[in-house]
N, C-alpha and C positions, 0 to 999 in steps of 0.2 A: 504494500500500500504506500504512496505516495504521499508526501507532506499536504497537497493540496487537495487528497480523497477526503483523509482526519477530518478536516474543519467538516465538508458538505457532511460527512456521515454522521458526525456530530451534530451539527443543527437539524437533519433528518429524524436522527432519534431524539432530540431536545422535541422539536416540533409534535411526535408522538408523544412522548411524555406531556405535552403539554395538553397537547387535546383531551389524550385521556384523561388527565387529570381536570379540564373542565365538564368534560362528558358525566364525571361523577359528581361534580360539585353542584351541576345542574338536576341532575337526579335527585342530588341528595335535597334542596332548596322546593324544587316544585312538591317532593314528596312532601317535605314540609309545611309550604304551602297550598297544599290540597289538603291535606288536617287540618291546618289552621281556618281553610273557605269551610269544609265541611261543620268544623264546631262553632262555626261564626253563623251559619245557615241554621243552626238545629237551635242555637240558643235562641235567633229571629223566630222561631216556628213556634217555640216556646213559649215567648212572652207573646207572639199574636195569640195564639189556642190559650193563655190564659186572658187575655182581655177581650176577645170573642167569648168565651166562656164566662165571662165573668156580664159582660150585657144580654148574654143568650140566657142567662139559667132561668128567668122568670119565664121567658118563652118556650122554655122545655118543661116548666111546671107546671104549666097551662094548658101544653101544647095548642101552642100560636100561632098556626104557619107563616103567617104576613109578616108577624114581627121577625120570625127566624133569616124570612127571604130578607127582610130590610139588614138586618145584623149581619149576615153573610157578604150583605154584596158591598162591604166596607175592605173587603180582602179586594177588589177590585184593582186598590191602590198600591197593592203587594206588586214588585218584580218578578215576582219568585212562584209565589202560590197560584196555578191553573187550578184547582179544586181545592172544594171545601164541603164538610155534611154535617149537620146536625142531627144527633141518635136520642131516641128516647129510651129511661132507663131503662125499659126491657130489650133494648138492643136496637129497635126498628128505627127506621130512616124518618126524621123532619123534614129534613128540608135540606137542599144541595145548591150549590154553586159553581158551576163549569165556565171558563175562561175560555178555552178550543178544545179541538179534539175530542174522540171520546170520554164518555167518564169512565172512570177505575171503581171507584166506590161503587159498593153492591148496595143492597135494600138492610142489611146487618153491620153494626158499627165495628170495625176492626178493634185489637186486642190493645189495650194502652200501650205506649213506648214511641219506637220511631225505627225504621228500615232504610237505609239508603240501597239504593240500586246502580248501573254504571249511569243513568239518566236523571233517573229523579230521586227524590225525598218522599215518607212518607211519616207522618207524627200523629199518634192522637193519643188524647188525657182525657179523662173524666170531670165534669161538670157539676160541682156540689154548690147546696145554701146548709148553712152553717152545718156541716157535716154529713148532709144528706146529700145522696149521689140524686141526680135530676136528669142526668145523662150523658153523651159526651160528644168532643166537637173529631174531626179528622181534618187533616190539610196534607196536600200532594203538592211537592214545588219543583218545579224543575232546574237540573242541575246547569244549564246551558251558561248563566251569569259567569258562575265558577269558571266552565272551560274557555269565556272569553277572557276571562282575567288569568290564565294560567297560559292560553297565547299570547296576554300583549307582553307577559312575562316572558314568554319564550322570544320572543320577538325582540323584547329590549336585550334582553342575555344576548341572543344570538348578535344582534348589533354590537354590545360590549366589547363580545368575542371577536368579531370581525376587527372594531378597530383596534383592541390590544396587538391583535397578529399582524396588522399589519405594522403597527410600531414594533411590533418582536421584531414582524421581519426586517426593517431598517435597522434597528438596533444589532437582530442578529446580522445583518452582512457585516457590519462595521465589526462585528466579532470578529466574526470569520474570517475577513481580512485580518485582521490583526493577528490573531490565532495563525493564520497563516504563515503571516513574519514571525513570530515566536518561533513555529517550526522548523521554519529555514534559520534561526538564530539558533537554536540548538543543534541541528543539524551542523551547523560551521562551527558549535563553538566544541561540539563532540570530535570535531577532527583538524579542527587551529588554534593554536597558543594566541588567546585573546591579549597578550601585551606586543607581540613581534610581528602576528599576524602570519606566521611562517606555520606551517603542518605542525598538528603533534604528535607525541610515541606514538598511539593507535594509528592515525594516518599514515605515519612513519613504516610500522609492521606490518600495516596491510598492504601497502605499497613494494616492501623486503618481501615478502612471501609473493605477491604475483609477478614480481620481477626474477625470485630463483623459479619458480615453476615454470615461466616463459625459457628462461635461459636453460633448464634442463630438456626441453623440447628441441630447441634452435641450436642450444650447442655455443652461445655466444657466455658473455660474463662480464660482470660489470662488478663495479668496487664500493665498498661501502667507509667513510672516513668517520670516526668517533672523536669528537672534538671537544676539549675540554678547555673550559680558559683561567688562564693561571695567573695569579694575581687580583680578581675579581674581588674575594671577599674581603680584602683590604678597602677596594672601592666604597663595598656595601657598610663597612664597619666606618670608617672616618670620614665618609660623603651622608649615607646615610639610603634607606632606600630606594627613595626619589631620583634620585640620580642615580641608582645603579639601573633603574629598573632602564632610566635612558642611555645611559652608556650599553645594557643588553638590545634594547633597539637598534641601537648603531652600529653592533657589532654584527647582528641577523642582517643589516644592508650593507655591511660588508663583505658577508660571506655571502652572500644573492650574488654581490656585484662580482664575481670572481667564479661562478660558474655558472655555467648554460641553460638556457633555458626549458633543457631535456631534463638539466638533474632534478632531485628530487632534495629539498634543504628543510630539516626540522629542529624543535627546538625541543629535545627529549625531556628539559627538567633543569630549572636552576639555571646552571653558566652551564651547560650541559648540551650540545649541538649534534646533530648526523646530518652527513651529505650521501647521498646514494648518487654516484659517477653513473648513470646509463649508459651501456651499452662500449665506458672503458674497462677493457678485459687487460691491459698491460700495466703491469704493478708500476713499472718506469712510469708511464702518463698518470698513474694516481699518488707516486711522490713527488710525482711533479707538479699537481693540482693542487696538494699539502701543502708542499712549500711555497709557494706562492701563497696559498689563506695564512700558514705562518706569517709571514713579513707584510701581509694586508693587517690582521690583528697588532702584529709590532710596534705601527707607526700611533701613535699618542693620539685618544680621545680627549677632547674638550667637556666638559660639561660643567656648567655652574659656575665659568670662568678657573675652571681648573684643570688641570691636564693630568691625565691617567694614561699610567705606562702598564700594558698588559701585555700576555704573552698568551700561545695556543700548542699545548701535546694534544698530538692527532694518533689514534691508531686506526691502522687500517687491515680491511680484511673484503678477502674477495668471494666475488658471490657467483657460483654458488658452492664451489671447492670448499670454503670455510666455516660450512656449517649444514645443517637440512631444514633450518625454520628461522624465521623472524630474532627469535627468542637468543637463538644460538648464535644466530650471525652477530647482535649487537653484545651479546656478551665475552664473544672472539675480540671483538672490535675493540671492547672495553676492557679486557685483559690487555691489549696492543699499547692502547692509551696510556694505561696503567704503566707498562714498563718505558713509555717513553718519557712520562715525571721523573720516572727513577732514574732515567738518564741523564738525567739535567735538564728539563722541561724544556717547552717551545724546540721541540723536534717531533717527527715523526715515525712511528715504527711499524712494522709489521706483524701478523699475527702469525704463531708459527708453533709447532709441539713444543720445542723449546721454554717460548716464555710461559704457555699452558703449564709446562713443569715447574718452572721456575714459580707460578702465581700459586699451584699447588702445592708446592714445599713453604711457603707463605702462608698460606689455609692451614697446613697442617702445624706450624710452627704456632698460630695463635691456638690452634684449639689445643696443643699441648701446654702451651703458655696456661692457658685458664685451666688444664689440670695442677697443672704446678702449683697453683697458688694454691688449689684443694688439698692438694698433699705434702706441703710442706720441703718443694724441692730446691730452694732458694735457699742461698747462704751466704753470709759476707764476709769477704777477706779485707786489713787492713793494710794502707800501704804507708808508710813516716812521713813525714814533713818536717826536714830539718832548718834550722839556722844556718844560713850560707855563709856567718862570720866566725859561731863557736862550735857549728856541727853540733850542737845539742838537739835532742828530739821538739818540735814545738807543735807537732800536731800529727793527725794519723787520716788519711780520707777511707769513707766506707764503701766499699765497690762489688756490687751484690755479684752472684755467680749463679748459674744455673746448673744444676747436678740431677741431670737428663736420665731414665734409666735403662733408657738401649742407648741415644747419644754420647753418652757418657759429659762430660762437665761443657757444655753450649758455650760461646764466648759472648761478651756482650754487642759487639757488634751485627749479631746473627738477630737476638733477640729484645734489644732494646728499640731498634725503630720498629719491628712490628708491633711491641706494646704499644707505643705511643700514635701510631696509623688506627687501632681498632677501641682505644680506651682506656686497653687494660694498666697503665703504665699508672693511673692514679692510686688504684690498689699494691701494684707495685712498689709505688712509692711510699704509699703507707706499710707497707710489708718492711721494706728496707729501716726507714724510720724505727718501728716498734724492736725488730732486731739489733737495731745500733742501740737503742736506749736501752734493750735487758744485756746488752753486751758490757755497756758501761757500767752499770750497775752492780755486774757481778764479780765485773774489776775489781770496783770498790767495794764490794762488798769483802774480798780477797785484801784489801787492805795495800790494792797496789794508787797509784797517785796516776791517772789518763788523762794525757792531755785532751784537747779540744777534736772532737772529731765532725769529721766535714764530709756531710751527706749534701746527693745531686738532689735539686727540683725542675722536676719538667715543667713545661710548659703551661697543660692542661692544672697543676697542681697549682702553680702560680697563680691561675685563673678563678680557682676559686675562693670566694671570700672568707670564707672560714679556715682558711691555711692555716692561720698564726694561733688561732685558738685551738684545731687540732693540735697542732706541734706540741700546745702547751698541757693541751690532755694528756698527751703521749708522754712526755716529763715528766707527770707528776705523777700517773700513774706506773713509773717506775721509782720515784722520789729523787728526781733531776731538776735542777735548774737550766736556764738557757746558756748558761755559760758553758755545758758542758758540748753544747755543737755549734757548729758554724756551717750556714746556708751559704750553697754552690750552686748557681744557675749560669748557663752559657751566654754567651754575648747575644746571641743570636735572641735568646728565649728574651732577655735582658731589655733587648732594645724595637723587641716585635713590637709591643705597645706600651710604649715608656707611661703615657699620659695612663693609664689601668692599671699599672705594674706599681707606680710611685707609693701610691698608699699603701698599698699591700707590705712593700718592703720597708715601707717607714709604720706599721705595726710591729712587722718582727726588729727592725732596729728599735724601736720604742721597749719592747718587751724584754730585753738585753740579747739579742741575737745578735753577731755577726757575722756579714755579706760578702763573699765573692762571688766575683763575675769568672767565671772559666773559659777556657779556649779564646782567651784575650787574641784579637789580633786577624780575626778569621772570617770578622761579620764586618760591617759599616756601621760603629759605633757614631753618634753622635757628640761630639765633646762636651756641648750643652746641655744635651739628655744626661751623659755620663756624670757631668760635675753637678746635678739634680738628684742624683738618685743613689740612694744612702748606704752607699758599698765601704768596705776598710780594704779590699786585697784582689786587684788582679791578678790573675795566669795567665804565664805567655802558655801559647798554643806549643803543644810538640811538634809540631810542623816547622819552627821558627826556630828551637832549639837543635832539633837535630843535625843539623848542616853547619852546628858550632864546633870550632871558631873559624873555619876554614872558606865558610862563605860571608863574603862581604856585604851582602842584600841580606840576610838573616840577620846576623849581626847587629846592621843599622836598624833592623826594623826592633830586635829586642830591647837596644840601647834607647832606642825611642819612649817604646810602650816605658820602661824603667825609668826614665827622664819625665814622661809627661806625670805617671801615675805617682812620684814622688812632687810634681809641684803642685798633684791634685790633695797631697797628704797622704797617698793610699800607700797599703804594700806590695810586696812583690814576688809571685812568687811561680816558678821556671817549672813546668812539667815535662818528664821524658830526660833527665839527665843521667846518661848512662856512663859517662868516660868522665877521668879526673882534667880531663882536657873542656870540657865543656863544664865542667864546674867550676874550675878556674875562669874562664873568659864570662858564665853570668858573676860570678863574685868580682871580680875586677869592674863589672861597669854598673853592679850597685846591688845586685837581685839582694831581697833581704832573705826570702824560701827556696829550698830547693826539692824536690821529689822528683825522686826515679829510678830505676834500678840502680843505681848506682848509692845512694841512702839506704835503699830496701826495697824489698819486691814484697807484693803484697802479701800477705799473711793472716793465717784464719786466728780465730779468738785465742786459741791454745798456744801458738808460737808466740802469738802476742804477749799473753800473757806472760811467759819464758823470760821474753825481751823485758818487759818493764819489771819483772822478779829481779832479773840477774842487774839491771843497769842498763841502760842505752848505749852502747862505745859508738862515740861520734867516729863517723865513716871519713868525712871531711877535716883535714885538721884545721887545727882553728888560725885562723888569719893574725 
């Protein structure tokens, strides 16, 4: 059925319902008012037969014929009444009165009461003087008055009826158009993204399924791009979503503008886009249609007098080799996407068993990760932080492990970005947390003296506002103060959203927490944000350390971060120091910390403990 049968078939049965529904109201009205004429006729027949009766009774005591006929023929004046008789008490006839027609009444007075028929009326009562029956009167009236006033009824109803319907039917077309456009506006809004105006998913798969079914016929093959855009929810976050919603408009007329009028462009969801290439079956022409909507996306949005630099990871997958349904293809496509983020976004990749294995050892790495946490297969080892002038111990960081049990011990770079892609990194986090604080505890409890230990916070964790008051739960439900750790978040997490971040970190500095920023050197710090936000101790990245003292770009860049971070008052402190050679050159140009194999290698609670029994021996000798 068509958008435009709906409406007619609807006003057709509106139209029915309607009728029948007056066809009963009129039934039900005339019924009523035919009760109503009848008890209106019988109660008139009434009081005439009692005031005939009431001038007739001396003329039936008498039996007076002249005076009966004069008394009868006052019914003359009646509408209603064609006969009338007067009985004498033993039953027999006085005297009559016929209007037309034959008469009805016989030579014997009928039985008191009253009869109606489908025509006429018939009424008769008995005629007394003060209690004495004298005789009695009859009246016959016909019903005819009634059935005119029950057609002007029908007459006026029907006229009612006429003009409602015809205002229905005005009113209903103007429905029905309307209804019409509704139709058609659900119709387009059930298969276009009401903000871009571009196809959506449904559109999108039905259009993927008759294009692989065609192309399994034909033998031909076309390409399908999944496009993601990167950068966006920065927009949405500090523009707000007024202008994101217009910068996604202008990125839908960008990707329009950049292919054919054959393809097929939708807007799946979010910052979230497909192009179905028709009829390119060569992988070459669909990296080459990619790269190009890359470097169309690249070039800087405007909006709200402001400029927005975004980027686009496309995966792509061909149809109909990559899949057998809709379903399948855009989730090849989205696995492709997927691994070209990981590549360092704003490129495009191809779908292929490979990164399917690769997305699957992913899959299976989270759903072990969320066993872990049930089973308790997390653990932490410490690693030193010494004084780069007296080599004394001055702190220890906590660095979780994971003890897999086919794996064997996972490294954290396997499974800490998959925590932090699916969520789990916040329980994580508190996982790590609660074991550093009963680790400390039971130090002291041992009677050994631990220094300050320095646990990571992710991103997500930072995010929430109740950060500083867990932390402090966690303390005191081991009976710690804040002294006993120090918050480590990356530059990167540090300076994501300085203006959201600032409070947060100025609670835990408020609370006596102390702040490093880690992998100093690695992000685009802002110096302004930096000298805002309420940190004591940078880390240069091990990236910057390694190549010490031999490269001259390292070098200058550590000597840097060490010069600016001491005229910001901060301290200092060098991750990844393996060689007495590179300990030497950050101690020479000021590092206050050192950590790295070369101080210690990380260590579970037990060695630790060992080390602070027996003494610390500074690794470094002292300056």
């Amino acid at each position: 059925m068509t958008p435009s049968d709906r409406p007619g078939n609807y006003w057709r049965l509106s139209a029915l319902s309607v009728g029948i529904a007056l066809l009963a109201a009129f039934v039900l009205l005339a019924g009523q008012r035919w009760q109503s004429e009848r008890a209106s006729m019988l109660d008139d027949l009434s009081v005439q037969a009692a005031l005939i009766g009431a001038n007739a009774s001396a003329a039936l005591a008498f039996n007076d014929e002249a005076a009966g006929v004069e008394i009868l023929a006052a019914v003359r004046h009646s509408p209603v009444v064609v006969e009338a008789a007067l009985y004498r008490p033993d039953g027999s006839r006085l005297v009559g009165y016929l209007r037309a027609g034959p008469a009805e009444f016989g030579k014997w007075a009928p039985m008191p009461g009253h009869v109606f028929s489908a025509r006429e009326a018939r009424f008769a009562s008995l005629v007394t003087i003060e209690g004495r029956i004298v005789g009695s009167i009859a009246l016959r009236a016909t019903l005819a008055p009634i059935y005119d006033d029950l057609a002007r009824f029908l007459a006026g109803f029907v006229l009612i009826a006429l003009v409602a319907a015809a205002l229905a039917h005005l009113a209903g077309r103007g429905l029905r158009l309307r209804m019409l456009d509704a139709e058609r506006e659900l119709e387009r809004l059930a298969l276009y993204d009401p903000l871009t105006g571009l196809a959506n998913r449904r559109a999108f798969e039905q259009a993927l399924d008759q294009t692989a079914a065609r192309h399994r016929r034909d033998g031909n093959a076309s390409a399908l791009l999944y496009m993601d855009v990167d950068g966006f929810k920065k927009v949405n976050d500090m523009r707000g979503h007024q202008e994101g919603d217009l910068v996604l408009k202008a990125i839908g007329e960008r990707l329009r503008r950049g292919l054919r009028s054959a393809d097929v462009l939708a807007r799946l969801g979010g910052d979230e886009f497909g192009a179905m290439l028709v009829g390119t079956g060569s992988p070459d022409d669909a990296a080459r249609v990619a790269g190009n909507l890359i470097k169309s996306i690249a070039e800087p949005f405007e909006t709200g007098g402001h400029l927005a630099y975004l980027g686009l990871s496309v995966g792509i997958a061909m149809i109909p080799a990559d899949g057998d349904t809709a379903e399948r293809f855009l989730h090849n496509a989205d696995l492709a996407m997927y691994h070209a983020k990981q590549s360092g976004r704003g490129n495009s990749q191809f779908f292929s068993d490979r990164i399917d294995s690769a997305v699957r050892l992913r899959l299976d790495i989270e759903s072990d990760l969320r066993a872990a946490l049930r089973g308790n297969q997390f653990f932490l080892v410490y690693q030193p932080q010494v004084d780069a002038r007296s080599g004394e111990l001055a702190g220890v960081e906590a660095l979780v492990r994971w003890r897999h049990p086919v794996r064997g011990v996972v490294a954290p770079m396997e499974f800490i970005p998959v925590a932090e892609d699916c969520g789990l990194i916040v329980e994580l986090g508190q996982r790590v947390l609660s074991m550093a604080c009963a680790d400390i505890a039971a130090l002291r409890d041992a009677a050994m003296s631990v220094p300050p230990v320095a646990i990571n916070i992710s991103a997500r964790q930072l995010s929430h506002p109740r950060l500083c008051k867990e932390i402090l739960l966690t303390l005191s439900a081991h009976g710690l103060h804040p002294a006993a750790l120090e918050i480590e978040l990356t530059e990167s997490v540090a300076m994501d959203k300085p203006d959201e971040h600032e409070p947060i970190l100025s609670e835990l500095k408020a609370s006596g927490f102390r702040i490093a920023i880690d992998d100093f050197g690695t992000g685009y710090s802002s110096l302004s944000y930096l000298k805002r936000l309420p940190v004591h101790k940078l880390k240069i990245d091990r990236s910057f350390v390694r190549d010490l003292p031999d490269n001259a770009e390292s070098e200058a860049i550590a000597r840097s971060i060490v010069d600016m971070a001491h005229a910001l008052g901060l301290r200092v402190i060098a991750e990844g120091a393996e060689t007495i050679a590179q300990v030497e050159c950050l101690r020479a140009m000021g590092c206050d910390l050192l950590q790295g194999y070369y101080t210690g290698r990380p260590m579970e609670r037990a060695a630790l403990e060992e080390l602070l029994a027996a003494g610390f021996r500074p690794p470094v000798p002292a300056a």
